[in-house]
C-alpha positions in Angstrom: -143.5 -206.1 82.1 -140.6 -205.4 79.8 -137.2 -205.5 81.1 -134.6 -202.6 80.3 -133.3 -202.7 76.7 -135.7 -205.5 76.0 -138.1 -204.7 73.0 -141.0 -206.7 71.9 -141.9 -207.1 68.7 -145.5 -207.8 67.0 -146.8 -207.7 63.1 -149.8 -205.9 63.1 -151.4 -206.9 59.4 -154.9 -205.7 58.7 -157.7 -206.9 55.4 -157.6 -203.3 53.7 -161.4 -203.4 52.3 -163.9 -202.3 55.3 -161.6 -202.4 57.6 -159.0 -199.4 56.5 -161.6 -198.0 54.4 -165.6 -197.4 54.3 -165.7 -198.5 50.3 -165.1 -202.1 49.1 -162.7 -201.8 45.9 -165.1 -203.7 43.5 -167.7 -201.8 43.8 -166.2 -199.1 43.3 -164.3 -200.2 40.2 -167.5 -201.4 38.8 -169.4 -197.5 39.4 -166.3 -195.6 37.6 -166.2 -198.3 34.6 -170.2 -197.9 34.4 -170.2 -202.1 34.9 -173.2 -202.7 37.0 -174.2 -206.3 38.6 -170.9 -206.8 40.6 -172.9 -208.2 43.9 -174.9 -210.4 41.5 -171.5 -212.2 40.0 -170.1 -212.4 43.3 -172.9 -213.9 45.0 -172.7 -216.2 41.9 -168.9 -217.0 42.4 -169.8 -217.6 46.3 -172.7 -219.9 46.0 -170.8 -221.9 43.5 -167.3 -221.6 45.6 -165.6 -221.5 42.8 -163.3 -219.1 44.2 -161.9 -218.3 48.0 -164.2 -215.5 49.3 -163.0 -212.2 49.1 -161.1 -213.5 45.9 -164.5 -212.7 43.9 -162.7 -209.2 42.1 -159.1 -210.8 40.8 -161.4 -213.6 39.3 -163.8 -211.2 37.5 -160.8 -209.0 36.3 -159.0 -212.3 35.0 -162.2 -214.0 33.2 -165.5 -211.6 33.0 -165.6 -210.1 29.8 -166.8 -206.7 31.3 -163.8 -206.2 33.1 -161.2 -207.8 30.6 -160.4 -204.2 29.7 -159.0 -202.9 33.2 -155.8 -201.7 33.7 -153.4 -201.3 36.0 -153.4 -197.0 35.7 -157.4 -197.8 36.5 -157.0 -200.4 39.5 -154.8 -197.0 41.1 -157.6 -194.3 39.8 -159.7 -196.2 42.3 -157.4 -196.7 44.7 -157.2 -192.8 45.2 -160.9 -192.8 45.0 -161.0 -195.0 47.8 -162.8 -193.2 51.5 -160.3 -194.8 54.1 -160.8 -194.6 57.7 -160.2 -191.6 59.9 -156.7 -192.2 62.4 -154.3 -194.9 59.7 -151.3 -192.4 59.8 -151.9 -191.7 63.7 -152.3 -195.6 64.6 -148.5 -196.2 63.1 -147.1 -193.0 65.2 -148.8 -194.2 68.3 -147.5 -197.3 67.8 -144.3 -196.4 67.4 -144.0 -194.7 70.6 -145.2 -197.6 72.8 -141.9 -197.7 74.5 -140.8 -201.6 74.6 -142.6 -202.3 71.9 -142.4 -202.5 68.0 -145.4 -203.3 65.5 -144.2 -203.7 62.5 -147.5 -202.7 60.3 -148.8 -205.0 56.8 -151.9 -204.8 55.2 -152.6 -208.2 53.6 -156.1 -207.9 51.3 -157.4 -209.2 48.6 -157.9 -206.2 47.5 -155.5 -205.6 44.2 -152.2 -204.2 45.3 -152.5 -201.2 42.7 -155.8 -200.0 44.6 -153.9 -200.8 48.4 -151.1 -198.4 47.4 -152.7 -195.9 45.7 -155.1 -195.4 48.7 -152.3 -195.9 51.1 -149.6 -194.1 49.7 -147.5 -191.9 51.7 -149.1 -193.8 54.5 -148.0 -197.4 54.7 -145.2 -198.1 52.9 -145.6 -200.3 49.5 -143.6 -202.8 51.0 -145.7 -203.7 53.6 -148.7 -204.0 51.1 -149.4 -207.5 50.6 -152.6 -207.3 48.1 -153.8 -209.2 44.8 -150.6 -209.2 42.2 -151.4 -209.4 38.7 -149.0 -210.0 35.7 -149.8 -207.8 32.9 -149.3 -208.1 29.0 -146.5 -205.6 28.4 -147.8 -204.8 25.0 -151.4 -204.1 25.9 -151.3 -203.7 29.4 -154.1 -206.8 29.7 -154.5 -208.6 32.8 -152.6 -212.0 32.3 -152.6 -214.2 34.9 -152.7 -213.9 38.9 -149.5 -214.1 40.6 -151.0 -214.2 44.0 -154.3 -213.8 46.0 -154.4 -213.2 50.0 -158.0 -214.7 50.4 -158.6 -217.3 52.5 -156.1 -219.8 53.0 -153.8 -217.4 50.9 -154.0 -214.8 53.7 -152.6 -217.3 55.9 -149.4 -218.0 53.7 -148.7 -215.0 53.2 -149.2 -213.9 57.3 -146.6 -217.0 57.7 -144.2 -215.7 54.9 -144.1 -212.5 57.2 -143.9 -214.4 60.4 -140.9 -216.4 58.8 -139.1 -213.5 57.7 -140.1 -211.4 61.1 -138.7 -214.2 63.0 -141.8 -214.1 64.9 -143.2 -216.8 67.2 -147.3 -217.1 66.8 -147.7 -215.2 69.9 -147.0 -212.3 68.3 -148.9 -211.8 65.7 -152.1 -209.2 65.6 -154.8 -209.4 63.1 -157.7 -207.3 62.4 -160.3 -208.3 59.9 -164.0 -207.6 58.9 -165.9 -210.2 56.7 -166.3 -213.9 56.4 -162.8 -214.0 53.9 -160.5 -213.4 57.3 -162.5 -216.5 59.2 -159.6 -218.8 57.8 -156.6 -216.2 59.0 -158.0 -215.3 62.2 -158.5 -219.4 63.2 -154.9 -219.4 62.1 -154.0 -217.1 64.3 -155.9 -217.6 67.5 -154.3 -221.9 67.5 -151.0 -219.8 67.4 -152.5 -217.9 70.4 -152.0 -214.6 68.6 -154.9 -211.7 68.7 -158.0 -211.8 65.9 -159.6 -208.3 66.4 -162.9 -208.1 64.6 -164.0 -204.3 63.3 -167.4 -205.4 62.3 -170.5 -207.6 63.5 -170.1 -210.4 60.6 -172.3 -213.0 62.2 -169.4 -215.9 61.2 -166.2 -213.6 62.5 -167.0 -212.0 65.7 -167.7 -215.7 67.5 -163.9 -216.4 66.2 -162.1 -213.0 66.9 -161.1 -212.5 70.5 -162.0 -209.5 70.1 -165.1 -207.3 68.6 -164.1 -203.2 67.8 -166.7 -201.2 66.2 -166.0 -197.9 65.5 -165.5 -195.5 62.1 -161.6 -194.9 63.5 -159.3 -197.3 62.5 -157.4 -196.1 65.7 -159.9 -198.0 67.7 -157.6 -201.4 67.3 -155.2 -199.9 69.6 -157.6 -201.1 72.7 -157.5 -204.4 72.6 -153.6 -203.7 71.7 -152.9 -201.9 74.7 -155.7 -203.8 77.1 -154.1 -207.7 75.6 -150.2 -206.8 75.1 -149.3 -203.7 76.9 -151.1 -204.5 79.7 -153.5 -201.2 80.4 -156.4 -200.1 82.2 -159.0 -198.5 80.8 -157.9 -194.7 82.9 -154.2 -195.7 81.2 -155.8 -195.6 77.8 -157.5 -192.7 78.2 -154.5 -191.1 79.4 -152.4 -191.9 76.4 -154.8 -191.2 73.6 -155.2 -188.3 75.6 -151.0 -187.4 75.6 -151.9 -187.7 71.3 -154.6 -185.1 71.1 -157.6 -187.8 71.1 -160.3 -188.2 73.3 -162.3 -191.7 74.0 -165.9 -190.2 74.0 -167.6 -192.9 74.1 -166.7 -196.4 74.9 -169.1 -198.9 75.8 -167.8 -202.2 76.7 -170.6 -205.2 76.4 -171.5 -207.8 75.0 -174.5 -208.9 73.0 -176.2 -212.5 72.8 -178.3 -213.2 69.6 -180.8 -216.0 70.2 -183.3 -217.4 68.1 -185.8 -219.9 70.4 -188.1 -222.0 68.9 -190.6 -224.9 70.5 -189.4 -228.2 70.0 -192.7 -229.9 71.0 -196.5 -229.1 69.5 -198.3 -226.3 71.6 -201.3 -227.6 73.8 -204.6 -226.8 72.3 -207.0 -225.6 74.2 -210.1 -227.4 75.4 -213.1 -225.6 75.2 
């Protein structure tokens, strides 16, 4: 329980790609600019681990011929071509109403930051967008070089950088990820016995994440918000999405086991 005056404070920070939005920012880049094989190159990039995963796009854009003539003005046009999620501007209000509490909010993807913000804007503000910074050739507006990449490892120096600067102990510290490229940030975050919330059934995150939401509303992460740091029962829940005009229709709590068996010893044969 919170004591008078006393206000906790979290960071909330979320992968953009799948997880705020039903479109992965590559793929769509690669449709508008007619450039097909995307998946291919990636899966090429991956099996050679050349490159953190999730880092697959900012390495095409700086070295694949194909997509040597993207620009910035393009990386927005698909930003604001991106589908996001149903519930983003709803989750900050809620948020922000939890009385002894404060979240501040940060999306940290590997997405590129121009796509983030375009999608985002008038949403989250741009500087809580932590996404793939390029440096660009101011004569012919070329991609350059990479200034930064939150894949992998990178997610987790840039979640410290905002820890640092938050003043935050580990313990405060939300994260809500989709795909294998949040394993390394979500580990990071569960030794600092902070919350990994997993929105998908990616067979190598949900055995990390404490927690497994699946749901097309990004305001789904607030139940393992309000169950694992507010402190609220299930009739409490309901209530206060209730007190914001939404209703829980369904939520099924369970849990699933996925087993392959197989016999470790040769099967009798049968005597006639």
């Amino acid at each position: 329980m919170t004591g008078r005056g006393l206000v906790r404070h979290y960071l909330l920070a979320s992968d953009f790609d799948q997880t705020l939005s039903f479109n992965d920012s590559g793929i769509l880049l690669s449709e508008m600019l007619g450039i097909s094989g995307f998946a291919e190159k990636c899966a090429g990039l991956s099996a050679m681990h050349l490159v953190q995963q999730g880092a697959e796009l900012a390495y095409l854009l700086l070295h694949d011929p194909e997509y040597r003539r993207v620009r910035s003005g393009d990386l927005a046009e698909v930003g604001r071509r991106i589908r996001l999620k149903q519930g983003i501007p709803a989750l900050s209000r809620i948020l922000d109403g939890l009385q002894g509490y404060r979240f501040t909010f940060c999306v940290v993807s590997a997405a590129p930051e121009e796509v983030i913000r375009a999608a985002l804007e008038g949403v989250v503000p741009p500087e809580r967008i932590y996404g793939t910074r390029f440096r660009y050739d101011p004569g012919s507006g070329e991609i350059r070089s990479i200034v930064r990449v939150p894949a992998g490892y990178g997610k987790v120096a840039v979640l410290e950088e905002l820890r640092a600067d938050l003043g935050l102990g580990g313990d405060r510290v939300v994260y809500v990820g989709d795909g294998s490229s949040d394993v390394h940030v979500m580990l990071h975050v569960n030794r600092l016995d902070g919350l990994t919330v997993a929105v998908s059934e990616n067979k190598f995150l949900t055995p990390i994440a404490r927690r497994t939401i699946l749901s097309d509303d990004v305001l789904s992460v607030l139940v393992p918000i309000l169950e694992e740091i507010v402190g609220l029962d299930a009739p409490a829940i309901r209530a206060l999405f209730g007190s914001h005009g939404f209703v829980l229709q369904e939520w099924d709590k369970a849990r699933t086991d996925s087993l392959i068996i197989r016999g470790t010893l040769p099967l009798p044969v049968a005597v006639a």
